[in-house]
PDB file of N, CA, C and O in Angstrom:
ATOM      1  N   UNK A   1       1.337   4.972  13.406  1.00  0.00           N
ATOM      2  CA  UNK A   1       0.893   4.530  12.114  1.00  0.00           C
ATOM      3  C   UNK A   1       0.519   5.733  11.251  1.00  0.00           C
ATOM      4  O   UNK A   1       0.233   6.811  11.772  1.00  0.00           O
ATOM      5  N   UNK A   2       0.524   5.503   9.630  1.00  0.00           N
ATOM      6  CA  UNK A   2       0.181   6.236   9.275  1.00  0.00           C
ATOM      7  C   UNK A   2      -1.646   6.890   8.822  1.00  0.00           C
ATOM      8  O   UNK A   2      -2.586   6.176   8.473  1.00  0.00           O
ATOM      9  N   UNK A   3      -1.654   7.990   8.943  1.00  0.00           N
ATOM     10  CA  UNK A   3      -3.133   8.450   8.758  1.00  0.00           C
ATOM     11  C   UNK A   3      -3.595   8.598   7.148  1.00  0.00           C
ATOM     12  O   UNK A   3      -2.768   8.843   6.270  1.00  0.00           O
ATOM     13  N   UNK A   4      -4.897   8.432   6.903  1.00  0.00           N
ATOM     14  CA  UNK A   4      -5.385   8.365   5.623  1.00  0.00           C
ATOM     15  C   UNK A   4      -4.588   9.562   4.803  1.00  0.00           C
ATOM     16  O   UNK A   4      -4.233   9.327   3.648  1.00  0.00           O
ATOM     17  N   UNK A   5      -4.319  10.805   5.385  1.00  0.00           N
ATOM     18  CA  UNK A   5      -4.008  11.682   4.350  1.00  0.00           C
ATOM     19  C   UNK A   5      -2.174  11.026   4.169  1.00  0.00           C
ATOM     20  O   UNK A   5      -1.555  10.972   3.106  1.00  0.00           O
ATOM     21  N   UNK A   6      -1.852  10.761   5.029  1.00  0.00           N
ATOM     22  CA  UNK A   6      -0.199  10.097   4.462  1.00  0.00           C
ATOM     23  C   UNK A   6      -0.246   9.144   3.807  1.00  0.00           C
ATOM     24  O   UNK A   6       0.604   9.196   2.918  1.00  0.00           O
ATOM     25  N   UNK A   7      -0.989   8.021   3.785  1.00  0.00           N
ATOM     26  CA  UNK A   7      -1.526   7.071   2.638  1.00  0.00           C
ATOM     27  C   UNK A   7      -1.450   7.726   1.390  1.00  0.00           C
ATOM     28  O   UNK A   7      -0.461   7.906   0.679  1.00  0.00           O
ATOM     29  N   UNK A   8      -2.580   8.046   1.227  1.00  0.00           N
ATOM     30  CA  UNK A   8      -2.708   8.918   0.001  1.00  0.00           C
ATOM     31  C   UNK A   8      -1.513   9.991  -0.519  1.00  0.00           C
ATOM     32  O   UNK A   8      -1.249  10.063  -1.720  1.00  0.00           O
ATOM     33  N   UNK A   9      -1.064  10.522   0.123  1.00  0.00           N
ATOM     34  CA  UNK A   9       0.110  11.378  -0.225  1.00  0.00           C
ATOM     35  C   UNK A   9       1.116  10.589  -0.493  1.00  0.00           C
ATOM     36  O   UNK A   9       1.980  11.235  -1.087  1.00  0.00           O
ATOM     37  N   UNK A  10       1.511   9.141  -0.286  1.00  0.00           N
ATOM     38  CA  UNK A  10       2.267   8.639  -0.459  1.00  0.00           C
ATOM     39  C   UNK A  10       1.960   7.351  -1.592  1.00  0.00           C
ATOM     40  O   UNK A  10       2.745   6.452  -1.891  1.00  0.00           O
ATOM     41  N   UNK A  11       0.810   7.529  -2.024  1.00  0.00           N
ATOM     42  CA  UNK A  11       0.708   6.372  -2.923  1.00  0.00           C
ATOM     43  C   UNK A  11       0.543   7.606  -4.069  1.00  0.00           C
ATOM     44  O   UNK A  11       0.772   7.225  -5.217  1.00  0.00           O
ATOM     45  N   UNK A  12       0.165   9.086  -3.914  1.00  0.00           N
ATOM     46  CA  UNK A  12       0.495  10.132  -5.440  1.00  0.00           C
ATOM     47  C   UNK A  12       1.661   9.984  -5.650  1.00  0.00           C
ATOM     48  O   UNK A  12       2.053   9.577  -6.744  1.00  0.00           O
ATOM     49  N   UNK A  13       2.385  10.242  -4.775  1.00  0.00           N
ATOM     50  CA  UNK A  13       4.005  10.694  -5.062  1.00  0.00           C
ATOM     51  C   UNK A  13       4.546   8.596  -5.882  1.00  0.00           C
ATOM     52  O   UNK A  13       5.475   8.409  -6.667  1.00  0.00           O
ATOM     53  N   UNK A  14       3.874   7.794  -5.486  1.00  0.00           N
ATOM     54  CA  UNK A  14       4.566   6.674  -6.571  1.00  0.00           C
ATOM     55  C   UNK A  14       3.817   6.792  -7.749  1.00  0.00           C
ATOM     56  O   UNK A  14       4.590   6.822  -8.706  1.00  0.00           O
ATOM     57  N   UNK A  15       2.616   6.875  -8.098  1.00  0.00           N
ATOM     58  CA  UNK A  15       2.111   7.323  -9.307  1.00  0.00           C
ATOM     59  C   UNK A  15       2.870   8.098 -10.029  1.00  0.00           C
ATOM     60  O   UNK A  15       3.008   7.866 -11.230  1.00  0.00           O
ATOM     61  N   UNK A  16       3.623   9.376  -9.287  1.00  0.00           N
ATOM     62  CA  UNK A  16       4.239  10.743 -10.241  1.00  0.00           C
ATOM     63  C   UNK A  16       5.664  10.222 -10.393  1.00  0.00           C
ATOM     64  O   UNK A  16       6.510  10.909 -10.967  1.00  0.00           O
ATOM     65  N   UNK A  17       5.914   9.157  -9.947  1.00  0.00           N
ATOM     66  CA  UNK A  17       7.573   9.086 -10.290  1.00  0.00           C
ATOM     67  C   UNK A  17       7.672   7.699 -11.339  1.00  0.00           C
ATOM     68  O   UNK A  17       6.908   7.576 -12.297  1.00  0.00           O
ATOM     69  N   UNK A  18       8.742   6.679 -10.992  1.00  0.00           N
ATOM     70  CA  UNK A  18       8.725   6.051 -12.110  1.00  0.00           C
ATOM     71  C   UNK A  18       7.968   4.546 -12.261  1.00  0.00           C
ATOM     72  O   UNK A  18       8.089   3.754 -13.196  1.00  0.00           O
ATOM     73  N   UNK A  19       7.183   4.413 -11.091  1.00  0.00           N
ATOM     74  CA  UNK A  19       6.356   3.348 -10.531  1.00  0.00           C
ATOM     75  C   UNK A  19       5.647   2.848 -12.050  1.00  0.00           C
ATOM     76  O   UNK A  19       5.297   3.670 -12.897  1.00  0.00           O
ATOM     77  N   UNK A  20       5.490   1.168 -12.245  1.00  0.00           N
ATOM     78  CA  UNK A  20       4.697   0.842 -13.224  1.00  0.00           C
ATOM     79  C   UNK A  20       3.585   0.060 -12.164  1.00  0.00           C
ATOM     80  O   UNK A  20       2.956  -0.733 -12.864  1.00  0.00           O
ATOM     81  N   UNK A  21       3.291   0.014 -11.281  1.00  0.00           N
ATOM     82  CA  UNK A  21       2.715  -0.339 -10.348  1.00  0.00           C
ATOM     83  C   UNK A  21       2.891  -0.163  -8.778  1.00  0.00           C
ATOM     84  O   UNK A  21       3.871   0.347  -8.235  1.00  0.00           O
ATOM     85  N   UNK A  22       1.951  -0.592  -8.253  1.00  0.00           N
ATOM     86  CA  UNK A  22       1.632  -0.415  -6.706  1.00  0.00           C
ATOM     87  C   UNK A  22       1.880  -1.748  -5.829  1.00  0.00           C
ATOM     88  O   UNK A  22       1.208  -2.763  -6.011  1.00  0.00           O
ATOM     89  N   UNK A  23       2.719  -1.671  -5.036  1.00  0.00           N
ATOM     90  CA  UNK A  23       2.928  -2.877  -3.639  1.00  0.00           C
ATOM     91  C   UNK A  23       2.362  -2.761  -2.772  1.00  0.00           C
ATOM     92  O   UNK A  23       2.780  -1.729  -2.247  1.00  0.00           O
ATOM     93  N   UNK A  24       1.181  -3.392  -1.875  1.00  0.00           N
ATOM     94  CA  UNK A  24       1.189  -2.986  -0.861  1.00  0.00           C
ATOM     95  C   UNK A  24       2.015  -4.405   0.021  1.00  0.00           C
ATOM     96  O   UNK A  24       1.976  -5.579  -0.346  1.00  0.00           O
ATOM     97  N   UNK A  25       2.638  -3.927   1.092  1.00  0.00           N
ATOM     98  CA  UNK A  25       3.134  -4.733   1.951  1.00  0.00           C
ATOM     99  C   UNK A  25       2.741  -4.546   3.239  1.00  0.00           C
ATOM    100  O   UNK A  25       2.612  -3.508   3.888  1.00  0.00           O
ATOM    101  N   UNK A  26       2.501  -6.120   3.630  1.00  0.00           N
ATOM    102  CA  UNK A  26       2.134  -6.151   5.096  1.00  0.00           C
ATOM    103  C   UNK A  26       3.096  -7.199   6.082  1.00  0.00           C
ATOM    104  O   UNK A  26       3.550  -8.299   5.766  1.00  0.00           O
ATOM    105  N   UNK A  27       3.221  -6.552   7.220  1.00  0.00           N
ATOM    106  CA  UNK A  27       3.942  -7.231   8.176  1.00  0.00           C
ATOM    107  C   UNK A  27       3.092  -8.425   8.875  1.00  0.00           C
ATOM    108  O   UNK A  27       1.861  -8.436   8.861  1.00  0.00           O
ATOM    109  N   UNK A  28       3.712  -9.207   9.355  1.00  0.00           N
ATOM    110  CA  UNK A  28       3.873  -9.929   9.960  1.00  0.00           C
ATOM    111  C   UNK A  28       2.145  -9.703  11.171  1.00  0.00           C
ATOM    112  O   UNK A  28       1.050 -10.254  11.056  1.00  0.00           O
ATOM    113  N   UNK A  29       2.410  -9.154  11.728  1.00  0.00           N
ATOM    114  CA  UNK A  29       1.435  -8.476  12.726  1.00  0.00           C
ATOM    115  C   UNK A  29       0.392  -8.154  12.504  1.00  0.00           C
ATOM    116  O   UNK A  29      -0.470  -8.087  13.380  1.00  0.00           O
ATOM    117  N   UNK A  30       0.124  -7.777  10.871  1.00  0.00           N
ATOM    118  CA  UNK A  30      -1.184  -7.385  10.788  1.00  0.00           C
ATOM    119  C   UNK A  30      -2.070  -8.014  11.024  1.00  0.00           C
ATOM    120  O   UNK A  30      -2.057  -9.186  11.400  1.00  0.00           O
ATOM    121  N   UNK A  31      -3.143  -7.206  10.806  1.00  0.00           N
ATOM    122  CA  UNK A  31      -4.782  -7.903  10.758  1.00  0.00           C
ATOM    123  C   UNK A  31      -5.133  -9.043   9.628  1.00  0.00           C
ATOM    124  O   UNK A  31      -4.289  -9.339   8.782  1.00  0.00           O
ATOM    125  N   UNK A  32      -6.017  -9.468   9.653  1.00  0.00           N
ATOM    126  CA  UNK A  32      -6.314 -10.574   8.304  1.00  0.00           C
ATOM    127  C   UNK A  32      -7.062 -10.141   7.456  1.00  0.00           C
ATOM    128  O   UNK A  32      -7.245 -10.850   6.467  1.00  0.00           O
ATOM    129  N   UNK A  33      -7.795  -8.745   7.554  1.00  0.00           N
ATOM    130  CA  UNK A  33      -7.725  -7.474   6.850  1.00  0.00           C
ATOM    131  C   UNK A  33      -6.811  -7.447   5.565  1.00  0.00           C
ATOM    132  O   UNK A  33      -7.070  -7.839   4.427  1.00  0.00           O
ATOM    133  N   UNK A  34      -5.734  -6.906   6.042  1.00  0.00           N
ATOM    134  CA  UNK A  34      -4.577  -6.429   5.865  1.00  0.00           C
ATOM    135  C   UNK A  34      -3.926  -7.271   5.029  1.00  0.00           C
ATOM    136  O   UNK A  34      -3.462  -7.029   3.915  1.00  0.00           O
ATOM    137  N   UNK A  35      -3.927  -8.625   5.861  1.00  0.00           N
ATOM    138  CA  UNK A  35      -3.239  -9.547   5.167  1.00  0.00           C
ATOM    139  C   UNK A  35      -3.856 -10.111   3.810  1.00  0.00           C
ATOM    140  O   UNK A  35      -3.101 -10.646   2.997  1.00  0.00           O
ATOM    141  N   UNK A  36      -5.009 -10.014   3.597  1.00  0.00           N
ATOM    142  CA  UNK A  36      -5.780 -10.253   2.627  1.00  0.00           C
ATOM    143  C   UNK A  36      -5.604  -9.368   1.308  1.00  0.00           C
ATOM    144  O   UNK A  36      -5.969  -9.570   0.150  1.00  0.00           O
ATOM    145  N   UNK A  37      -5.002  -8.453   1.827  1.00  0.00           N
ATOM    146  CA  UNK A  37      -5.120  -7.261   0.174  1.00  0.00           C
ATOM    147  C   UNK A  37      -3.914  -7.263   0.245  1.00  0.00           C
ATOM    148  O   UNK A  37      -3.646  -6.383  -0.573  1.00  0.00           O
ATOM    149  N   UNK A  38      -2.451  -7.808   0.846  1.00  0.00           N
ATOM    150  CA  UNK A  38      -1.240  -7.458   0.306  1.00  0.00           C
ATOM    151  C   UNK A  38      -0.979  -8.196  -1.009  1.00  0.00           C
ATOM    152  O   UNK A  38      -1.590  -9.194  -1.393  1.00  0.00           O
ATOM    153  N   UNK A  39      -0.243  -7.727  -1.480  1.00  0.00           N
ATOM    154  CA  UNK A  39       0.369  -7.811  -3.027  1.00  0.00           C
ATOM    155  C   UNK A  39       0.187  -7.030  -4.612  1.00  0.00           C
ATOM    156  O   UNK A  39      -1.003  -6.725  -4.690  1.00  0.00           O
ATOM    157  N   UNK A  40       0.748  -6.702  -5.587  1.00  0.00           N
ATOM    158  CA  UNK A  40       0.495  -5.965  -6.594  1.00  0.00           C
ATOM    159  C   UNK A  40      -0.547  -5.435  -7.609  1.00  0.00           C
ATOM    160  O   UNK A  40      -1.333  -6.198  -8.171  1.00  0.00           O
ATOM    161  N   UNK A  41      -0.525  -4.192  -7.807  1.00  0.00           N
ATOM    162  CA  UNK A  41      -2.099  -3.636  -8.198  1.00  0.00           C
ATOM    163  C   UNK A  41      -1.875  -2.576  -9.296  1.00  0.00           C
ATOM    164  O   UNK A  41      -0.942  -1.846  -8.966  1.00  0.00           O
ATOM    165  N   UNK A  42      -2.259  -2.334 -10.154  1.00  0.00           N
ATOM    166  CA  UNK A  42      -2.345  -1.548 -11.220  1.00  0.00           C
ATOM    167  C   UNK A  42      -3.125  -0.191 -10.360  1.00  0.00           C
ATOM    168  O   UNK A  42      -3.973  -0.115  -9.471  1.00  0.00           O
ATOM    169  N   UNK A  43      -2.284   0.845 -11.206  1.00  0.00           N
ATOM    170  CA  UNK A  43      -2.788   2.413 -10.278  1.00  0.00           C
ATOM    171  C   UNK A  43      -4.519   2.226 -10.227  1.00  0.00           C
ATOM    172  O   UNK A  43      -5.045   2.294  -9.116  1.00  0.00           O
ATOM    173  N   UNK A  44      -5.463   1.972 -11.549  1.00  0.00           N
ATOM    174  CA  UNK A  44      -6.504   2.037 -11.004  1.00  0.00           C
ATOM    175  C   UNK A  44      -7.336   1.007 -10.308  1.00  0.00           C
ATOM    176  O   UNK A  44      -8.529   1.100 -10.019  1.00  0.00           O
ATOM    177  N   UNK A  45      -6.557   0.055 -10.094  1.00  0.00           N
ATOM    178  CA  UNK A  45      -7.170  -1.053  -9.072  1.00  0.00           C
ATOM    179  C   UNK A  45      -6.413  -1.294  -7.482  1.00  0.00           C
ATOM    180  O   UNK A  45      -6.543  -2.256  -6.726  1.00  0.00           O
ATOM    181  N   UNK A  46      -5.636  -0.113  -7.317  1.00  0.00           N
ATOM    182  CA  UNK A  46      -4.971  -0.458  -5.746  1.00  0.00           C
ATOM    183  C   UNK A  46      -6.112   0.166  -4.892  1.00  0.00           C
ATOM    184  O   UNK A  46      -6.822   1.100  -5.266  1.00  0.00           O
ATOM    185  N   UNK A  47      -6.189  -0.434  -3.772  1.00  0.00           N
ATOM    186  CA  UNK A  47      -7.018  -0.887  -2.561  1.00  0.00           C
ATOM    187  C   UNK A  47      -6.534   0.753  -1.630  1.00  0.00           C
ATOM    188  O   UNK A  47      -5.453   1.339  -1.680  1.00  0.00           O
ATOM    189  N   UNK A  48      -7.636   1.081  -0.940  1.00  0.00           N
ATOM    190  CA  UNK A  48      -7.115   2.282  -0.270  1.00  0.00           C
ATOM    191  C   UNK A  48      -6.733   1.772   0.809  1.00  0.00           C
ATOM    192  O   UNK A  48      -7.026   0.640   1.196  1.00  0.00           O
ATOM    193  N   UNK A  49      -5.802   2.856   1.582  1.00  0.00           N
ATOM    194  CA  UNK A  49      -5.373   2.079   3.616  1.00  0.00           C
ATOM    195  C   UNK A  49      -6.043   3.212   3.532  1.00  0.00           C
ATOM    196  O   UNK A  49      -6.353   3.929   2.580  1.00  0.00           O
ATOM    197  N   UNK A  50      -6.341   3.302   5.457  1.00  0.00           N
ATOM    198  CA  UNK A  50      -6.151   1.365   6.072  1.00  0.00           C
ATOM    199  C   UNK A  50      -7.902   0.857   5.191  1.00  0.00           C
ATOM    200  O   UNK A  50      -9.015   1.383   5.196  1.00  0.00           O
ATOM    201  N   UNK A  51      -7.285  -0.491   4.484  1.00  0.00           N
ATOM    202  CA  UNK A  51      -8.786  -0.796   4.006  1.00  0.00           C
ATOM    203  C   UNK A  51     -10.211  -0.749   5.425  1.00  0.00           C
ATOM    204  O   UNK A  51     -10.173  -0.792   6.655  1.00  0.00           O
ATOM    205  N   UNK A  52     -11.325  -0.642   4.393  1.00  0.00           N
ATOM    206  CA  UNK A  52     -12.211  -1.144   5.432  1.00  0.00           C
ATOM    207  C   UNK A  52     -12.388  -2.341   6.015  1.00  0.00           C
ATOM    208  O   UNK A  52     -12.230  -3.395   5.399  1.00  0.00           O
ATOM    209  N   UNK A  53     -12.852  -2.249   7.694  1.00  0.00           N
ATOM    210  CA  UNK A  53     -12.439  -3.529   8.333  1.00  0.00           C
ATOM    211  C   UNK A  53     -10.922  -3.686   9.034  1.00  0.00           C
ATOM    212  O   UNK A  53     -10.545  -4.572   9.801  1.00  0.00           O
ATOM    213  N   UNK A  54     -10.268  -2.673   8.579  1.00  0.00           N
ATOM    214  CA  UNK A  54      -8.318  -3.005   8.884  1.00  0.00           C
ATOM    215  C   UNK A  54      -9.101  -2.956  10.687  1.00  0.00           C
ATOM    216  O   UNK A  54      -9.881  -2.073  11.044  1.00  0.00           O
ATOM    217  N   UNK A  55      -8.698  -3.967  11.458  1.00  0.00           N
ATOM    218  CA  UNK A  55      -8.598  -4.157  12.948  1.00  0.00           C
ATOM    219  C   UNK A  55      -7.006  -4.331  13.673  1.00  0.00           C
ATOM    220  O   UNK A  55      -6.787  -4.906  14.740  1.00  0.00           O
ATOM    221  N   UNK A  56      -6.088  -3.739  12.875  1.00  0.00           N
ATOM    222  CA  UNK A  56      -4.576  -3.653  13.309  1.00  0.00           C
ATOM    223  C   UNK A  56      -4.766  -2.977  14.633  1.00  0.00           C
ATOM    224  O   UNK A  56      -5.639  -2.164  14.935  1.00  0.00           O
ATOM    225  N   UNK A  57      -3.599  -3.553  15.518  1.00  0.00           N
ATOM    226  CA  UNK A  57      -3.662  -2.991  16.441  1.00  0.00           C
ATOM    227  C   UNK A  57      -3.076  -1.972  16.860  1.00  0.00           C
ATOM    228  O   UNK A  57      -1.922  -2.341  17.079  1.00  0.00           O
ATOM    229  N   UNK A  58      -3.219  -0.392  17.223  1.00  0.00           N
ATOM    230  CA  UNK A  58      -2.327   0.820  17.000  1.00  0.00           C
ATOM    231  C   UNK A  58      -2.593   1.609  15.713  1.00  0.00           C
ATOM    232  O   UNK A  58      -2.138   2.711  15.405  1.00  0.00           O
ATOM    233  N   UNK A  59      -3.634   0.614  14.851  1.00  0.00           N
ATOM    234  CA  UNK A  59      -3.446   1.499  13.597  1.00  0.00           C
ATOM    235  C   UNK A  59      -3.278   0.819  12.333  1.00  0.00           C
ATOM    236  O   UNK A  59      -2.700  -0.237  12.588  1.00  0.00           O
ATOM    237  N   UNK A  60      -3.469   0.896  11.279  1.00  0.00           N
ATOM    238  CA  UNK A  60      -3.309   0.195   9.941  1.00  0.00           C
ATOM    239  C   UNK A  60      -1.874  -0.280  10.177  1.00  0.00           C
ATOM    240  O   UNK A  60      -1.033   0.298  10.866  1.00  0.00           O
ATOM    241  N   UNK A  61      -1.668  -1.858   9.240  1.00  0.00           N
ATOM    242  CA  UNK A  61      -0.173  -1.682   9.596  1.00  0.00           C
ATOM    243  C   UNK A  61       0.672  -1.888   8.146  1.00  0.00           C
ATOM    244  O   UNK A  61       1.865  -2.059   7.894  1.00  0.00           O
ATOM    245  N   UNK A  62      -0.629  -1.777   7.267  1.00  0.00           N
ATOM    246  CA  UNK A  62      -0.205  -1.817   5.688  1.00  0.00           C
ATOM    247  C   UNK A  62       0.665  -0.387   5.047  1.00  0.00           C
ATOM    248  O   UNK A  62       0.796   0.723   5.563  1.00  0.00           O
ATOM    249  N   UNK A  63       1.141  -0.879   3.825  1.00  0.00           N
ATOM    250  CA  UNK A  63       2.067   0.559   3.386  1.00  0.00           C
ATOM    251  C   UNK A  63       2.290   0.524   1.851  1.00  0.00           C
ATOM    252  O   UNK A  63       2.476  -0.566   1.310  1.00  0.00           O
ATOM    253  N   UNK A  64       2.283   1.245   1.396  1.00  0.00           N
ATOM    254  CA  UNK A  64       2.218   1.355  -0.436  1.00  0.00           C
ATOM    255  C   UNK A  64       3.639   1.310  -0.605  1.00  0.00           C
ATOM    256  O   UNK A  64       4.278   1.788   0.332  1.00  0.00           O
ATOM    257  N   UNK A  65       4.403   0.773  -1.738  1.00  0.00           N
ATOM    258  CA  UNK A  65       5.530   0.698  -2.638  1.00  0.00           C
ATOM    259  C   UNK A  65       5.609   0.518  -3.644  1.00  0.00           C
ATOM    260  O   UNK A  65       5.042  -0.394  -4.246  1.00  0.00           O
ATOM    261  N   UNK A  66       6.396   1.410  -4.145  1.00  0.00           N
ATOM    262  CA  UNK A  66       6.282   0.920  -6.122  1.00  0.00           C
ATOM    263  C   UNK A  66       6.755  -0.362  -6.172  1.00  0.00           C
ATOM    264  O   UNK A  66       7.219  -1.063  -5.274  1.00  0.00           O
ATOM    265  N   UNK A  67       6.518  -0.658  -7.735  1.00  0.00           N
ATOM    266  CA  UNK A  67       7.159  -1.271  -8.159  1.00  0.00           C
ATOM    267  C   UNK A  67       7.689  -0.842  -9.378  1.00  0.00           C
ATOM    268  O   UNK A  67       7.044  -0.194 -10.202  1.00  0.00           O
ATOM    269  N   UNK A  68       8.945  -1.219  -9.519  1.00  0.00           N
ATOM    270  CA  UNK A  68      10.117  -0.413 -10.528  1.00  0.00           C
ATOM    271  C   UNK A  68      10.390  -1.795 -11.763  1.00  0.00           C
ATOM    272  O   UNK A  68      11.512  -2.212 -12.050  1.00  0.00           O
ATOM    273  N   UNK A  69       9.289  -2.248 -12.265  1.00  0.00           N
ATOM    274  CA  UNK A  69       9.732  -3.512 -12.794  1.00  0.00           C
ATOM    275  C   UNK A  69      10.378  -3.120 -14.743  1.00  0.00           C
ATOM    276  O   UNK A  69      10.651  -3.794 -15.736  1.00  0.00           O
ATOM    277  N   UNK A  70      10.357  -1.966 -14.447  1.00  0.00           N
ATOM    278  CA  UNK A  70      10.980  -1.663 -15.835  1.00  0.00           C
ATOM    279  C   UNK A  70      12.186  -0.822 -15.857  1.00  0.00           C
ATOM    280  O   UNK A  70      12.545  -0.323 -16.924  1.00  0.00           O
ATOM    281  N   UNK A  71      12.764  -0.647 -14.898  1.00  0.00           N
ATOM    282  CA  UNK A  71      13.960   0.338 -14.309  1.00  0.00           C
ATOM    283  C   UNK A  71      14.775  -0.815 -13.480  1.00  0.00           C
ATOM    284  O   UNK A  71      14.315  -1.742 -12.814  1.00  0.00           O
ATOM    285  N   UNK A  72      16.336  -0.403 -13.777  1.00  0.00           N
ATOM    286  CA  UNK A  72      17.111  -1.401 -13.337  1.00  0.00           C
ATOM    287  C   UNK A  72      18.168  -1.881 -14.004  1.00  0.00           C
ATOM    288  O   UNK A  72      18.251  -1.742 -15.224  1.00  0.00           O
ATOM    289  N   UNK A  73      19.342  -2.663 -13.097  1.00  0.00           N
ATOM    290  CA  UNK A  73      20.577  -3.375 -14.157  1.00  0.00           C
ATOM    291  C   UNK A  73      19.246  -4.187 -15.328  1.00  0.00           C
ATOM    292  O   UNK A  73      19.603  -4.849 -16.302  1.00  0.00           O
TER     293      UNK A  73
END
């Protein structure tokens, strides 16, 4: 899984590119944690991983993705 500093390094790098927002997505497996904060967030309201409380097993199992809702056919 990934560690707080890859979180973060990976939710700057969608901020600096062409992201108009933040995804977080969660699998199947996660915690109810986890499952509780998935879905779309404006840069200054996205949720940090692994939130507090994440009880995944192995590790957070949440993950940041843009969203590109202004780019596209």
């Amino acid at each position: 899984m990934l560690t707080v500093q890859q979180h973060e390094e990976g939710l700057k790098k969608i901020k600096a590119g062409l992201a108009t927002k933040v995804r977080i997505l969660v699998p199947g497996e996660a915690c109810p944690v986890c499952v509780a904060i998935e879905g779309v967030y404006e840069f200054d309201t996205v949720p940090t991983l692994p939130p507090d409380g994440c009880s995944c097993i192995g590790g957070c199992k949440a993950m940041y993705a843009p969203v590109l809702d202004m780019f596209g056919p």
